[in-house]
TIKOLNU-276741 format. One record per atom (N, C-alpha, C): residue number from 1; x, y, z. Coordinates in nm, 2 decimals. Example, Ala and Ser with C-alpha at 12.3 -4.5 7.8 and 13.67 -1.06 7.14 Angstrom:
REM TIKOLNU-276741
REC   pos     east    north       up
REC     1     1.32    -0.57     0.78
REC     1     1.23    -0.45     0.78
REC     1     1.32    -0.33     0.78
REC     2     1.28    -0.22     0.71
REC     2     1.37    -0.11     0.71
REC     2     1.29     0.00     0.79
***
This chain:
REM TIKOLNU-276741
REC   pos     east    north       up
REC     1     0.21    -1.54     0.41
REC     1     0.16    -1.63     0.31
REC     1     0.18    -1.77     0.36
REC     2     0.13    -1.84     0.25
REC     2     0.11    -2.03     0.33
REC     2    -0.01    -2.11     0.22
REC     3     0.07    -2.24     0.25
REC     3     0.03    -2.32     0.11
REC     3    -0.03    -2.40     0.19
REC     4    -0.11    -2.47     0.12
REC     4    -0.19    -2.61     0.17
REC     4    -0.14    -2.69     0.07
REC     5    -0.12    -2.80     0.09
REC     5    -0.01    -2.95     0.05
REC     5    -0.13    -3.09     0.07
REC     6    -0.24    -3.18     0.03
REC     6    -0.23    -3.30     0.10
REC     6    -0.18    -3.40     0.01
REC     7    -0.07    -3.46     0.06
REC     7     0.05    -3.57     0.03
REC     7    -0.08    -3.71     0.08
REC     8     0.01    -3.84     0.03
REC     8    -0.06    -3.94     0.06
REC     8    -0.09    -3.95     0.21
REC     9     0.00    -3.91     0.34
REC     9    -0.05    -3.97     0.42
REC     9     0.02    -3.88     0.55
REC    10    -0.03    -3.72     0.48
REC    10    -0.01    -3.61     0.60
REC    10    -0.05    -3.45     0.52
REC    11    -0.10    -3.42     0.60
REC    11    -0.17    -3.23     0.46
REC    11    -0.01    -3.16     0.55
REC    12    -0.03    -3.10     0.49
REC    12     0.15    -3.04     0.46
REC    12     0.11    -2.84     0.45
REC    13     0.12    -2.77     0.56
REC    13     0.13    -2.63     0.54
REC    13     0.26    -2.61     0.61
REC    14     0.29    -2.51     0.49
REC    14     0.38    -2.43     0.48
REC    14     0.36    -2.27     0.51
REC    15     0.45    -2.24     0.60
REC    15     0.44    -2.06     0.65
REC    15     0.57    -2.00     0.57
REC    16     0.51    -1.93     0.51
REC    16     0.64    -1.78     0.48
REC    16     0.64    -1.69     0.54
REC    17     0.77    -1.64     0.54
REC    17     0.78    -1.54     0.63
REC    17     0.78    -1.45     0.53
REC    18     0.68    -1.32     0.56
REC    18     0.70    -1.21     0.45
REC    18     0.68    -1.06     0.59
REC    19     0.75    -0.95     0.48
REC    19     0.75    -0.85     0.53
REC    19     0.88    -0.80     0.54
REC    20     0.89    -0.73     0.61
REC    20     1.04    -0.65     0.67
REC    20     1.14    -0.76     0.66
REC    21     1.28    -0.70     0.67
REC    21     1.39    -0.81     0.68
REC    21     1.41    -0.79     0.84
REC    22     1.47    -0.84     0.93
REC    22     1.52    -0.95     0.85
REC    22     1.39    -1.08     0.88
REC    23     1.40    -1.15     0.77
REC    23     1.32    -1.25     0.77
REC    23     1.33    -1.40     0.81
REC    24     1.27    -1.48     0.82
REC    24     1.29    -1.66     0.87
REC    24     1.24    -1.76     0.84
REC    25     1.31    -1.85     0.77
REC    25     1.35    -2.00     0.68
REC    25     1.17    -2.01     0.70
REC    26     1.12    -2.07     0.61
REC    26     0.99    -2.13     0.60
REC    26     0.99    -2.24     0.71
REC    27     0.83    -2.25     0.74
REC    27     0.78    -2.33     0.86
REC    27     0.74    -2.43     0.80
REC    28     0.77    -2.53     0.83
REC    28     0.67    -2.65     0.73
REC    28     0.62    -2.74     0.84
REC    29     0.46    -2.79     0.86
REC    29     0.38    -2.82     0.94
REC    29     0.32    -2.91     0.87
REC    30     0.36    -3.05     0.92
REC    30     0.25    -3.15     0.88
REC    30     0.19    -3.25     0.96
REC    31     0.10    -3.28     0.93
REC    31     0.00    -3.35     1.03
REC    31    -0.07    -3.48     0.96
REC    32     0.02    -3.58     1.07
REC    32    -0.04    -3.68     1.05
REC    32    -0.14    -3.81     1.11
REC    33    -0.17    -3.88     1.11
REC    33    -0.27    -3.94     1.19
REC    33    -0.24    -3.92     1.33
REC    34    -0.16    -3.97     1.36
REC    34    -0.10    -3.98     1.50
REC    34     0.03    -3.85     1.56
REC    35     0.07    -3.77     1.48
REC    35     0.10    -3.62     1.52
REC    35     0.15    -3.52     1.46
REC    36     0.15    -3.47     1.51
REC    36     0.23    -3.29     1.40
REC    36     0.38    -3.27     1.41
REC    37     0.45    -3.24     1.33
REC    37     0.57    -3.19     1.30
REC    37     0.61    -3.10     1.23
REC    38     0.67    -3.03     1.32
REC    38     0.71    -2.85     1.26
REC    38     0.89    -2.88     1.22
REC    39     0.90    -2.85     1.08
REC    39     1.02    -2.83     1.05
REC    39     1.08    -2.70     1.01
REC    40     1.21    -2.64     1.03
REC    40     1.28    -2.55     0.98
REC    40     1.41    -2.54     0.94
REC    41     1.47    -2.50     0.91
REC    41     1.61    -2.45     0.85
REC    41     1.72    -2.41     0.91
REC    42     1.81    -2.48     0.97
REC    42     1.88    -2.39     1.08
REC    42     1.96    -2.31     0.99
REC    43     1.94    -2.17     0.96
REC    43     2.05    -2.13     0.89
REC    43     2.18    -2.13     0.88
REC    44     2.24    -2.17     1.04
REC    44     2.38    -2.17     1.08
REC    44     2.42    -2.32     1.05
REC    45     2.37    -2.42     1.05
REC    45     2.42    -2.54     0.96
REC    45     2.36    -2.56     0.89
REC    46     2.26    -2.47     0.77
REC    46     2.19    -2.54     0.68
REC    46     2.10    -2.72     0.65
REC    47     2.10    -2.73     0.80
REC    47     2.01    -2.87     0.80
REC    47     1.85    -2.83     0.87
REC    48     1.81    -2.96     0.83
REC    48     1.62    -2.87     0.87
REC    48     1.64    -2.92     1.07
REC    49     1.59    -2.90     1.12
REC    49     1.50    -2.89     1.22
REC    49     1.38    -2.95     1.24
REC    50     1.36    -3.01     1.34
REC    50     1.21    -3.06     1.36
REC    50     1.16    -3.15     1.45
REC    51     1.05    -3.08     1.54
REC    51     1.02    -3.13     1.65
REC    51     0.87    -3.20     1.62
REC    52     0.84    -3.31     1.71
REC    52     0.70    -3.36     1.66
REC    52     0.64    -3.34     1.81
REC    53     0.47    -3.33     1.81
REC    53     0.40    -3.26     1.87
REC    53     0.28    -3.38     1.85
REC    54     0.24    -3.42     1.96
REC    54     0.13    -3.51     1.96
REC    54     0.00    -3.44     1.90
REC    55    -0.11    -3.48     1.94
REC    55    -0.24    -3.34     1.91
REC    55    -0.27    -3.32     2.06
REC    56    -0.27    -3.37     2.15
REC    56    -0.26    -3.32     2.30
REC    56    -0.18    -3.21     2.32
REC    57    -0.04    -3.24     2.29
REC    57     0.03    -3.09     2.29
REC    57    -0.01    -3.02     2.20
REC    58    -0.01    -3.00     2.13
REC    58    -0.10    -2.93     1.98
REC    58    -0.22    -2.87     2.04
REC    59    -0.32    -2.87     2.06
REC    59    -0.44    -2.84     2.19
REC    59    -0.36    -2.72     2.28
REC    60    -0.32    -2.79     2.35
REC    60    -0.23    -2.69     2.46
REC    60    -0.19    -2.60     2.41
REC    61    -0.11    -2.61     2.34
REC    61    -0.03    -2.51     2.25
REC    61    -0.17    -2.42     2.21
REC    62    -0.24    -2.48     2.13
REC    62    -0.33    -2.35     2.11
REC    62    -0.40    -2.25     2.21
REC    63    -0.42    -2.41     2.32
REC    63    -0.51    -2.27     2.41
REC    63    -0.41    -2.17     2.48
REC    64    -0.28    -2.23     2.51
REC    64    -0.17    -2.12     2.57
REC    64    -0.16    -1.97     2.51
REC    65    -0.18    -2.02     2.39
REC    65    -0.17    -1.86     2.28
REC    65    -0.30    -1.77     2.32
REC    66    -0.39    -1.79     2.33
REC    66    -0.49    -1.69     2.43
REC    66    -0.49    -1.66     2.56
REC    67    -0.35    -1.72     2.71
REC    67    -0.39    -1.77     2.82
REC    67    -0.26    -1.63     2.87
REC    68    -0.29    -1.62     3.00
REC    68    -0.19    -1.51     3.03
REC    68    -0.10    -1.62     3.09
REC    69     0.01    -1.55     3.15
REC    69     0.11    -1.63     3.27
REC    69     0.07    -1.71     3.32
REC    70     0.10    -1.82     3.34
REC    70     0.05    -1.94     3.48
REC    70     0.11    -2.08     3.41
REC    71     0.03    -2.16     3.49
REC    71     0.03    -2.32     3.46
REC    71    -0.12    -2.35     3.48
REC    72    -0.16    -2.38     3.36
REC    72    -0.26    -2.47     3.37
REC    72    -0.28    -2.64     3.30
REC    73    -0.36    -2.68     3.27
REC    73    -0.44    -2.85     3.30
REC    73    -0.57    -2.74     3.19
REC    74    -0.56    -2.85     3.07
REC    74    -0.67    -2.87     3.00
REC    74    -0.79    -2.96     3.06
REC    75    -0.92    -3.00     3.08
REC    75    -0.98    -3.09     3.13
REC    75    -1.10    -3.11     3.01
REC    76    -1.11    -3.25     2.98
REC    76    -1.22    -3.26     2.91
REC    76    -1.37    -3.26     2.97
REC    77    -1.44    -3.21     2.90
REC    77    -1.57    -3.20     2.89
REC    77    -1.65    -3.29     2.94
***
C-alpha cells in the first residue's frame, strides 16, 4: 500500500510495508524541486533516517532495477 501527499513545496509518498511479518518501518519519499529523499525509522534507535538523491541518481537508480551485473554510464539522447 502507499499514499500520495502534495505538501506546499514537495508531493510526499509514502510505502507500507504489508504482508507476512516480519515487516519494515514505512518509506517516506519526497520529492522536491531540486531532489528526493527517502526517510525511515531505524528501529534500533527509534530516529528516522534519510538519505537525499539528486534526480540524476534517481534515473540511475531506476534504470539499475532492470540492468543485470556490471557498471554502466547513462548517456543522453
Amino acid at each position: 500500500m502507499f499514499t500520495v501527499e502534495h505538501d506546499y513545496d514537495a508531493t510526499v509518498v509514502t510505502l507500507v510495508d504489508e504482508g507476512a511479518a516480519p515487516l519494515r518501518e514505512d518509506v517516506i519519499v519526497s520529492a522536491f524541486d531540486d531532489c528526493i529523499t527517502v526517510t525511515q525509522i531505524d528501529t534500533r534507535s527509534d530516529q528516522p533516517v534519510q538519505i537525499t538523491l539528486s534526480f540524476s541518481q534517481l534515473r540511475d537508480l531506476q534504470a539499475a532495477l532492470d540492468l543485470p551485473e556490471g557498471a554502466y554510464r547513462l548517456r543522453k539522447p
